[in-house]
Structures are given as C-alpha cells and as structure tokens.
C-alpha positions as CSV (number, residue, x, y, z in Angstrom):
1,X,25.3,6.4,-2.5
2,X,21.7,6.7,-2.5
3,X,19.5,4.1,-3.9
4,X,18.4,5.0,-7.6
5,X,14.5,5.8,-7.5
6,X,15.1,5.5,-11.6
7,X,16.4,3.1,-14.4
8,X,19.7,4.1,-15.9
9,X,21.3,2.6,-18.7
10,X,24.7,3.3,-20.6
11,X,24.7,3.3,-24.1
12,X,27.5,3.7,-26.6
13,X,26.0,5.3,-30.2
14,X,27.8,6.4,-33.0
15,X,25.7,9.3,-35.0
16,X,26.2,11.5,-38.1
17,X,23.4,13.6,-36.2
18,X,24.1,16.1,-33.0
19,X,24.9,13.2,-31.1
20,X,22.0,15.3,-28.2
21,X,19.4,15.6,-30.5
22,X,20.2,11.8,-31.4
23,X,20.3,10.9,-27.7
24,X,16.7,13.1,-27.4
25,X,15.0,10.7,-30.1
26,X,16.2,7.7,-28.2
27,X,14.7,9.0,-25.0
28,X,11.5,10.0,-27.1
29,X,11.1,6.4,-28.9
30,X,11.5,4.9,-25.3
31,X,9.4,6.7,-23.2
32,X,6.4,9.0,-24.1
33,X,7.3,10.4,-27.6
34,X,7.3,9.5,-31.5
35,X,8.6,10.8,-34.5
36,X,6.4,13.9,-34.2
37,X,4.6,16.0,-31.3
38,X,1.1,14.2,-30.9
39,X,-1.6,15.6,-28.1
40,X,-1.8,14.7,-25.0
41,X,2.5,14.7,-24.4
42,X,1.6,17.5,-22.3
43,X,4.5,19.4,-20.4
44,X,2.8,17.6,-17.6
45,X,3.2,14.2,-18.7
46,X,7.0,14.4,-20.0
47,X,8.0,15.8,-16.3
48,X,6.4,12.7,-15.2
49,X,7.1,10.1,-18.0
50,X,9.5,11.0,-20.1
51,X,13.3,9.5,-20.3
52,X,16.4,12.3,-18.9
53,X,19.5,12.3,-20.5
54,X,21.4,12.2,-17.7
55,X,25.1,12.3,-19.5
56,X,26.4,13.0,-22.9
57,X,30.0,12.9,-23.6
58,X,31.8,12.6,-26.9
59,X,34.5,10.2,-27.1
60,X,35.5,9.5,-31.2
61,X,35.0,10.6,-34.3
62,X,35.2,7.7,-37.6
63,X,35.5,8.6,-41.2
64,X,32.7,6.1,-42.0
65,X,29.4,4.7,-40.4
66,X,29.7,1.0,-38.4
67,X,26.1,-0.2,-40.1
68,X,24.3,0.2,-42.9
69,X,21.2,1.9,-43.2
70,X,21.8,5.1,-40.6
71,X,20.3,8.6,-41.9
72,X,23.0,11.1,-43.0
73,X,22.3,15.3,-42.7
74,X,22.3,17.8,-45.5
75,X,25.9,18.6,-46.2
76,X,29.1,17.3,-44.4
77,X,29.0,16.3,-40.8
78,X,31.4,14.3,-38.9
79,X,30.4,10.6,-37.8
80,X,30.6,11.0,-33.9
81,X,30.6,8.3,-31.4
82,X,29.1,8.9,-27.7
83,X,28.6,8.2,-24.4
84,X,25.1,8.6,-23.3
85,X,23.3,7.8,-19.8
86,X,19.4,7.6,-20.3
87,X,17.4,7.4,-17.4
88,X,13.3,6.1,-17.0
89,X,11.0,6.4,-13.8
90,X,10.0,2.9,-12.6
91,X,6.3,3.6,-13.0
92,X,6.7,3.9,-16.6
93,X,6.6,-0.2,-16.5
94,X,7.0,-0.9,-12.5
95,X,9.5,-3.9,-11.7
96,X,9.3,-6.3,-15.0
97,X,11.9,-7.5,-16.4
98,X,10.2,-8.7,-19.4
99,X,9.2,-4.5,-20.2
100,X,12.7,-3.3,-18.8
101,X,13.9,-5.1,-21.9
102,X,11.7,-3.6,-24.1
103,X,12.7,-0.3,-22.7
104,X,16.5,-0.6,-22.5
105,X,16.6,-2.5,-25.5
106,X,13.7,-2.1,-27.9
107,X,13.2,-0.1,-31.1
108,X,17.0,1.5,-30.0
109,X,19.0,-0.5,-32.3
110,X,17.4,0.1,-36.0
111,X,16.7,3.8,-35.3
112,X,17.9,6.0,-38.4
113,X,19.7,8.6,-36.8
114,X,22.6,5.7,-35.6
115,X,25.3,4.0,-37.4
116,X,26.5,2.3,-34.3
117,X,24.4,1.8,-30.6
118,X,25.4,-0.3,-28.2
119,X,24.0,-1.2,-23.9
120,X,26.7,-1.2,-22.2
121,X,25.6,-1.0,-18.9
122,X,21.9,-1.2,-16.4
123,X,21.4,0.2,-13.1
124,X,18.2,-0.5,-11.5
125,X,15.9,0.4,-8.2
126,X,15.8,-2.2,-5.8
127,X,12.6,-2.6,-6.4
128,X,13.8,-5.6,-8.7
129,X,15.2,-7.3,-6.1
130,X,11.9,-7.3,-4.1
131,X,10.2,-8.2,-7.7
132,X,12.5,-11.2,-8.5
133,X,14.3,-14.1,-6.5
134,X,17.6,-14.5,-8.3
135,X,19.9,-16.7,-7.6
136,X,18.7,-19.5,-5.3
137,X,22.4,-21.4,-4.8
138,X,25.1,-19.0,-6.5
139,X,28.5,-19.8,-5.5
140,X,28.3,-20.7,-1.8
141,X,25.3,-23.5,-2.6
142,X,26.8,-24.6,-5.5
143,X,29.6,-25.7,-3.7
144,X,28.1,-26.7,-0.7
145,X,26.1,-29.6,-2.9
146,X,29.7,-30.2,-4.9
147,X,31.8,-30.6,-1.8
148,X,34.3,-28.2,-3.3
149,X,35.7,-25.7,-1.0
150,X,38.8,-23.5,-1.6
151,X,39.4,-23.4,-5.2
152,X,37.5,-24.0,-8.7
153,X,35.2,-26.4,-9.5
154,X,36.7,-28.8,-12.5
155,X,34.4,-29.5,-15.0
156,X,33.3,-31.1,-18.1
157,X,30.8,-31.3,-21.0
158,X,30.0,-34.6,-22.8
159,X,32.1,-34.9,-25.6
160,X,31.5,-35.8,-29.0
161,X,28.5,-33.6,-28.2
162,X,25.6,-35.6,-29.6
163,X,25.9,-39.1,-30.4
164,X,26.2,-41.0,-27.5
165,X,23.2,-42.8,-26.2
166,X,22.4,-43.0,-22.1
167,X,24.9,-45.8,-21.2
168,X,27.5,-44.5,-23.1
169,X,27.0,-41.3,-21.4
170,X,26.7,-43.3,-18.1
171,X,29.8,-44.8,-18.9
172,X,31.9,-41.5,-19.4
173,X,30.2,-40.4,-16.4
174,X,31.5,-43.0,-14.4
175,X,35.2,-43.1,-15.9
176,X,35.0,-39.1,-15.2
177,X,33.8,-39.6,-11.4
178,X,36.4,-42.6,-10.7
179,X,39.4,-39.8,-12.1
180,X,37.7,-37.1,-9.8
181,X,35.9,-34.7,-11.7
182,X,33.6,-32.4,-9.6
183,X,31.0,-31.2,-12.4
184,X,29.5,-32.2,-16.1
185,X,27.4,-30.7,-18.6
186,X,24.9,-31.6,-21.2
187,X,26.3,-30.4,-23.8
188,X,24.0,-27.7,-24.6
189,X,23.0,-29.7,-28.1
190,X,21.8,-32.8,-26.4
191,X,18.4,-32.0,-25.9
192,X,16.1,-35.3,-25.8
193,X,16.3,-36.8,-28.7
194,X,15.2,-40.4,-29.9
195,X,19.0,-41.8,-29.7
196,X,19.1,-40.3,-25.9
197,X,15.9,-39.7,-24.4
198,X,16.0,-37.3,-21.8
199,X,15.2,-39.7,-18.9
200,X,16.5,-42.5,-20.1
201,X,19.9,-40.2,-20.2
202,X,18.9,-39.3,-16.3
203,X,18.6,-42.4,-14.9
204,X,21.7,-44.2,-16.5
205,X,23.4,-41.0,-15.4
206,X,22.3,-41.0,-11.7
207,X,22.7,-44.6,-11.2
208,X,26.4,-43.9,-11.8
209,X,26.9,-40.7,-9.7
210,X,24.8,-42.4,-6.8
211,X,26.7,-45.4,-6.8
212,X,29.9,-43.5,-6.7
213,X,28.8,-41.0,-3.7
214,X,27.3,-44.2,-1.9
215,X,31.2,-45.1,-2.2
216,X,33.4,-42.2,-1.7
217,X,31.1,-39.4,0.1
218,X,31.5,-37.3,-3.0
219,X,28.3,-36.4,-5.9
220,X,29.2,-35.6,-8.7
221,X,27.2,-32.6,-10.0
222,X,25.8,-33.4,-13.6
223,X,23.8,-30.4,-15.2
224,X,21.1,-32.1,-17.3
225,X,19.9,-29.9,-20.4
226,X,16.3,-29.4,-19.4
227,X,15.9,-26.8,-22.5
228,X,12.1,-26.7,-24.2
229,X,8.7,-25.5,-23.5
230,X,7.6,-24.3,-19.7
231,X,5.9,-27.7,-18.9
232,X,8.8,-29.6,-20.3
233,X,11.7,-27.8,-18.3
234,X,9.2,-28.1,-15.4
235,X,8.9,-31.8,-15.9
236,X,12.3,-32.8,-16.5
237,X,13.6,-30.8,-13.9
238,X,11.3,-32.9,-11.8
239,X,12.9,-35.9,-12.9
240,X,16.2,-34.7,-11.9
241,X,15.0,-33.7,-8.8
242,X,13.3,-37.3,-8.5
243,X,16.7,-39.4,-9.0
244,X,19.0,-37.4,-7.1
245,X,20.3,-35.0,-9.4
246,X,21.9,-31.4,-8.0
247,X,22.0,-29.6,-11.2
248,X,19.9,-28.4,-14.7
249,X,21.2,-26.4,-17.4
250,X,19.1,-24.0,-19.8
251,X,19.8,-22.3,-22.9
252,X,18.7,-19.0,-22.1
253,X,18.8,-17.4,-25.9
254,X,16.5,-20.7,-26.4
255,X,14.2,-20.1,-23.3
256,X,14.1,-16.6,-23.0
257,X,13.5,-14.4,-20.5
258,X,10.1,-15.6,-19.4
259,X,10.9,-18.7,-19.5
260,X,14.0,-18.2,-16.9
261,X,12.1,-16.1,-15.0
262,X,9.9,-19.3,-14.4
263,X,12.3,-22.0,-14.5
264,X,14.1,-19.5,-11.5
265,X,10.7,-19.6,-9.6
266,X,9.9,-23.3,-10.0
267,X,13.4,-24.7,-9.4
268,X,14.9,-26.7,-6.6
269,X,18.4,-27.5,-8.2
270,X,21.2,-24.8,-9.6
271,X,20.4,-23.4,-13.1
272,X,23.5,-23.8,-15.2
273,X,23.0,-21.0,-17.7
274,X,23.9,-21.5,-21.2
275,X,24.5,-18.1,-23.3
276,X,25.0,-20.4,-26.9
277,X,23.9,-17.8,-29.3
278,X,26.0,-14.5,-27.2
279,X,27.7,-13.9,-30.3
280,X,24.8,-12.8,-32.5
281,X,24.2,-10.3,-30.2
282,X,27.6,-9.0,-29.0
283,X,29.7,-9.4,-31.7
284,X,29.8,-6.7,-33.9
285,X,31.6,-3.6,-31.6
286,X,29.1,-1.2,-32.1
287,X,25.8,-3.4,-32.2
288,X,24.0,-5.1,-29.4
289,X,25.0,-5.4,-25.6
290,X,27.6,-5.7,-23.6
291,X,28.1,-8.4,-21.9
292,X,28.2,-6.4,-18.3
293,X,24.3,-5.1,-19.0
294,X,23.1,-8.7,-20.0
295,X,24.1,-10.6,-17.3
296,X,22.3,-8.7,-14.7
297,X,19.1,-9.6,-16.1
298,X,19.7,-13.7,-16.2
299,X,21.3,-13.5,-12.9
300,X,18.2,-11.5,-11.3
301,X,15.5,-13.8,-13.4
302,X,17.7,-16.6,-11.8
303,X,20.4,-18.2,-13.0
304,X,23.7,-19.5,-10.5
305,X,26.0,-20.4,-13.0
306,X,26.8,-18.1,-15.9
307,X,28.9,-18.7,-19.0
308,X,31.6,-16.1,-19.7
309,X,34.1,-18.0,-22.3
310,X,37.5,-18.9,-21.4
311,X,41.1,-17.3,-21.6
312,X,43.0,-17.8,-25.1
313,X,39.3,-19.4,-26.1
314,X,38.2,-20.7,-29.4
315,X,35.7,-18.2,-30.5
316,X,36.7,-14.8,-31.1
317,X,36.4,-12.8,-27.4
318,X,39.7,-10.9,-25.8
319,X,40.4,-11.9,-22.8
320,X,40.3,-8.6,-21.0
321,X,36.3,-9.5,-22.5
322,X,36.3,-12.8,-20.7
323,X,37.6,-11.5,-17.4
324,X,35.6,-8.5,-16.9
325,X,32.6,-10.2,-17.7
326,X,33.7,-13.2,-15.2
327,X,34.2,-10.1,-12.7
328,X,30.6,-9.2,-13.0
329,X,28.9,-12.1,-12.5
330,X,30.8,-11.9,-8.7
331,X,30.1,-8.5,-8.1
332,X,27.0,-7.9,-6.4
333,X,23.7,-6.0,-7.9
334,X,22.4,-4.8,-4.7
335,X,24.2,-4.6,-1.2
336,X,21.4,-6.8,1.0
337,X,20.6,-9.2,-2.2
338,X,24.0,-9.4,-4.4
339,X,22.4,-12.1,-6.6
340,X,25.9,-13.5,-7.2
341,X,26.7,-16.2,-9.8
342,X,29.3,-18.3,-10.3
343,X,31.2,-17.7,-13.8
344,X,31.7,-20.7,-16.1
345,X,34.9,-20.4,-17.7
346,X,35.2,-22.9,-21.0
347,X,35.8,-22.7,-24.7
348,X,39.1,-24.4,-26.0
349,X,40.2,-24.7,-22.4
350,X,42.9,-26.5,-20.8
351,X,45.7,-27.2,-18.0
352,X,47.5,-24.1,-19.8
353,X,44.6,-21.3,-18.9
354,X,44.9,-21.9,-15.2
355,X,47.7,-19.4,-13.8
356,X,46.4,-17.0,-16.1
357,X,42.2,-17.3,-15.4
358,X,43.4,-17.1,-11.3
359,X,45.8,-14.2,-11.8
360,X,43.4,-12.0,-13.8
361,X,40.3,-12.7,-11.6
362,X,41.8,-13.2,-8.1
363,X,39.2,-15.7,-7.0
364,X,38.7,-19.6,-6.9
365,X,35.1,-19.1,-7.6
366,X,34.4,-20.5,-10.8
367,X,33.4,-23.4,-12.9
368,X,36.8,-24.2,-15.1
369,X,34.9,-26.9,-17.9
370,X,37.1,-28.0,-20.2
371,X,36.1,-30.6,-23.1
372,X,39.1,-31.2,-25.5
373,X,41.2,-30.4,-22.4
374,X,39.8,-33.6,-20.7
375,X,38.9,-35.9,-23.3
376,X,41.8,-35.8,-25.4
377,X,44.3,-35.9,-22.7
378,X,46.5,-38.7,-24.2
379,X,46.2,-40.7,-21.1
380,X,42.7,-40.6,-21.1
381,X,39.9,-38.3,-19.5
382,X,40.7,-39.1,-16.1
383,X,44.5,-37.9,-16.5
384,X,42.7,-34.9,-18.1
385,X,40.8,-34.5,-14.5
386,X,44.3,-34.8,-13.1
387,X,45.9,-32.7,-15.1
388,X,43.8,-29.5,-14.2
389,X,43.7,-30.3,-10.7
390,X,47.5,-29.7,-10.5
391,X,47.5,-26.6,-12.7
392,X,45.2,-25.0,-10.8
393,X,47.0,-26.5,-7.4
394,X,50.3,-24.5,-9.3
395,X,48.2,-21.8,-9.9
396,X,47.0,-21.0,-6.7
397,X,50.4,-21.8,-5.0
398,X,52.4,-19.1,-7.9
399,X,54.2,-22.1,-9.1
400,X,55.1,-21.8,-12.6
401,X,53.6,-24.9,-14.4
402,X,56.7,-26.1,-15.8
403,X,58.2,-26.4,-12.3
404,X,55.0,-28.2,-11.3
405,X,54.6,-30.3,-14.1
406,X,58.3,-32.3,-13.1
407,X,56.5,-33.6,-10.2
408,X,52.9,-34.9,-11.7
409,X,52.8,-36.6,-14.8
410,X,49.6,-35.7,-16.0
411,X,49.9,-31.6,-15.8
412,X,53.7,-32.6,-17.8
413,X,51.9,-34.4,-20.3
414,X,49.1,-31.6,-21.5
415,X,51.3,-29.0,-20.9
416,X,53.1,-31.4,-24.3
417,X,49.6,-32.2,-25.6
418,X,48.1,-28.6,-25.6
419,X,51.0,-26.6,-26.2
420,X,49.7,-24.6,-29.5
C-alpha cells in the first residue's frame, strides 16, 4: 500500500440531512469553506485546499436524533446514520499535531446538520513521524528497565489514593517490593500537595526501591505523577531522574496535547499516560472519539504506556472496547517507526481477569495494575502480588485457575476474595 500523501479520518454521523450534503458541510467547515460561498474559494483553490469525501456509506436508520440541538428539514425525512472518510492535504497545516486536532476534531461536533458524529479512526502521512519522536521506551525499554521478560508487568497504584504522606507511601512501597511487585503508580490524584510534597514523596520512595535493587538486582519501577505546568513536569521529572527513578506519569486530559508533546521531547524516563477524564469524551455512542483515533495522537506526541481499562472493569466500557483498544496501542502507526506502547490494563482488576485479558489479546505485553486486587487481598498486599503472578503463570500455561489455585494459596484465596 502506498504511503498516504493526505490525512484521512473516519467519522461515524447520524443526520436528518442527505447524509452527502451533511458530509460536504463538514469538509467545507474544515477546510476552505463556510456557511456560504465567499470570494476568493476559487475552483483553483478548493482543488488545492479543500477536504474530499473519500467514502460515504449508509449503515442505520433511528426513529429519533442521539443529541439535542441538530437541524431537522422541511417535512419528513428519515434520521440516517453514516460512514464517512474525509480526507485533507498536509499543506493545509503541514505536520502539527496541535492543528491536525483542530482539523479532525474542531467545529465537527456542534454542527447543526448532526444528531450524532463521532472519530473513529486517523490515518496520517509519514511526515508525522519525521515531525514527532514518539515513544522513546515503549514495550521493549520498559521492560528492559523493569527486568521483566516473558509475560506482563504486575502492577499497582497507591491505595487509599490520597492521604498518605511520603513515609507511609515509602512504607507500602517497600512491603510491595519485598512481595515482588514489578511496577507502581501515583495514583493519578496525588499531585503535590502539602500532606505529600512531591519530592519529599520521591526521595522516601527511592530510598526504598534503591535499597531493595542494592539487595536483590531487581528496581522497582514507581511512576511518579509529574502532572502541572511545563516547568513543573520539567522539574520534577528532573528530580526523578536525579534519585534514580525509571518512571513518570501524566494526565494527559490535564496536560494536553502541547504539553505531552514537550514532556515527550524533554524526557529521559517512560511516560505513564493517564487518560482520567476518557469518559467525557467517549461515552456517549454517537459523540466524541473513539478510542482507536485518540490514541495515535498521545502515542506519536510520546507516551509508552497507555491506559485502556480492564476486562469486567468498574466503569462502564465492554470489553470487546477494552481489548481492541489494548490491540491498538501494539499495532504499529508506521512500518519503519511503529511508535508502539504498552497497554495498561486496570480498573476493578484482579487475579480473576488474567486468563481472559491473555486469551483475548494474545500477548504478554502489558501493564496488569490492579489496586483493590492487591491491597485488599486478605493476606495482605504482598499475597495480592502473589496472587496475580500465579494467575497469569495459569493463564499463560491454559491452566484453568481453579486447577492452579490447589497448588498456591494465594491465587486460591482471591479467587474466594474476588469472586463477585
């Protein structure tokens, strides 16, 4: 397949309108037109300027709009939904993420002729690639710094949330290292507050992950929240970098784009991508993005470790959601620079989620955190640690966990623990 010398993006829309004179005012708003003709749009200019529709194809038709506020023709007309493929010249905005936002996803969404639009989907010239350095560690530098080879990383987040101060946090650290654990989070609303100062919360934190690799060969990888203004990631991630640390985390809903862009250029440690806030923009099913368009744009900006949910999860995504976004973040955006990150899998996660999470994704590369599944393991965190090392050992062998489980004591006992 040729490479694309144009921006292409898949939209989903739901229109009382002809759904191709909707999908014309979308490429109008987007590129060189308005709501009217004005001068200058010469026949000239469109050829050069002006967004295709590449494909149209009609796949529903609903007895009543998705959102309020859509316009509605004279007389009766049917609500139809649509596929639709727009496509852009790079020189319209060049390589930039920052404007391929605006153009894939700016005044779309509150146009009058829709009831329903959706991104589903981006496709861009390599020209990004040369533009932008994604991913500095992705999967095989995560674990080269985790010493985790062959099957999932098992991880944490720092449970309750906010609250503790930096010894405690030190202190959970170091019970979570002595049971095994291979990565821990900030959790994403521990920021640097007076209770826990930010590197107050570092230095307690690497003292106890140093002392246990000066003992065992094995560093823990501990993903310090870094989230704030551009001088404040960039100096916190400096003190990371100053006491040893192999990890930083970002919110990027907080930090936008520009600000990952940066925090991707500056960084010499993994960026644990946050996506707290996904719901406002993915929820509703005919609103916002899908998942599969979004990530591209962190994961080029940047970020090695995306968060995709978990199976059977707490919030409200399907898990056929959960895996095909997991499957995205491992498939590659360009064949000489795949700009591959490592899926996070968490949300309401435990021992249970293993066989299923490895059978749907057919990979070990992931991050499998787990907070409740660790913490309120009632043997205590460590068995927790335990406890999804042998379900994912089960897992990856096709050994039913209740076989397993008769032989190790801590899978037996959260397979009791988190049975609902």
């Amino acid at each position: 397949m040729p490479p694309l010398s144009r921006i292409e993006a898949d939209y989903l829309i739901e229109t009382a309108y002809d759904p191709r004179a909707a999908a014309e005012a979308m490429a109008g708003e987007q590129s060189s037109g308005t709501f009217v003709p004005v001068p200058g749009e010469t026949p000239e200019l469109k050829e050069r300027s002006a967004a295709r529709i590449e494909a149209l194809e009609i796949v529903d038709t609903v007895e009543a709009p998705s959102l309020p506020g859509a316009g509605h023709p004279k007389g009766e007309a049917p609500i139809r939904r649509a596929r639709v493929t727009l496509s852009w010249p790079l020189d319209n905005l060049g390589p930039s993420l920052p404007n391929l936002m605006a153009t894939v996803a700016g005044n779309l969404f509150e146009l009058k002729q829709f009831s329903g639009l959706r991104l589903l989907d981006i496709r861009l010239p390599h020209a990004f690639a040369d533009a932008y350095g994604g991913p500095k560690f992705g999967v095989a530098g995560t674990r080269r710094l985790a010493g985790v080879e062959g099957r999932p990383l098992i991880g944490t987040i720092v449970k309750p949330s906010v609250g503790f101060g930096p010894q405690e946090t030190a202190d959970l650290v170091e019970l979570l290292a002595e049971g095994g654990i291979d990565f821990v989070k900030d959790d994403e609303l521990q920021s640097d507050g007076p209770h826990c100062p930010f590197e107050e919360r570092v230095r307690a934190v690497m003292r106890v992950v140093n002392d246990h690799a000066d003992r065992t060969g094995r560093k823990v990888m501990f993903a310090f929240n870094i989230t704030g203004e551009l001088d404040q990631m960039r100096r916190r991630h400096d003190v990371v970098l100053q006491h040893g640390g192999t990890c930083v985390m970002a919110s990027l809903n907080s930090v936008g784009l520009v600000g990952m862009v940066e925090l991707g250029r500056f960084t010499e440690l993994p960026i644990h991508a946050h996506r707290n806030g996904w719901g406002y923009l993915s929820r509703a099913p005919m609103l916002g993005w899908s998942y599969v368009a979004w990530q591209k744009i962190w994961r080029l900006a940047g970020a090695d470790h995306m968060h995709v949910n978990g199976l059977s999860n707490k919030f409200s995504e399907a898990d056929d959601s959960v895996i095909a976004s997991a499957r995205e973040c491992l498939t590659p955006l360009f064949e000489d620079k795949p700009c591959i990150a490592m899926p996070v899998f968490s949300s309401g996660q435990s021992a249970k989620q293993a066989p299923g999470t490895y059978a749907a994704l057919g990979s070990p590369d992931l991050i499998f955190a787990a907070g409740g599944g660790i913490m309120a393991h009632p043997d205590g965190p460590a068995a927790g640690v335990a406890s999804l090392r042998e379900a994912w050992e089960a897992a990856m062998a096709s050994v039913p966990l209740a076989d397993y489980a008769r032989d190790h004591t801590a899978l037996a006992r959260a397979l009791e623990t988190y049975a609902v």
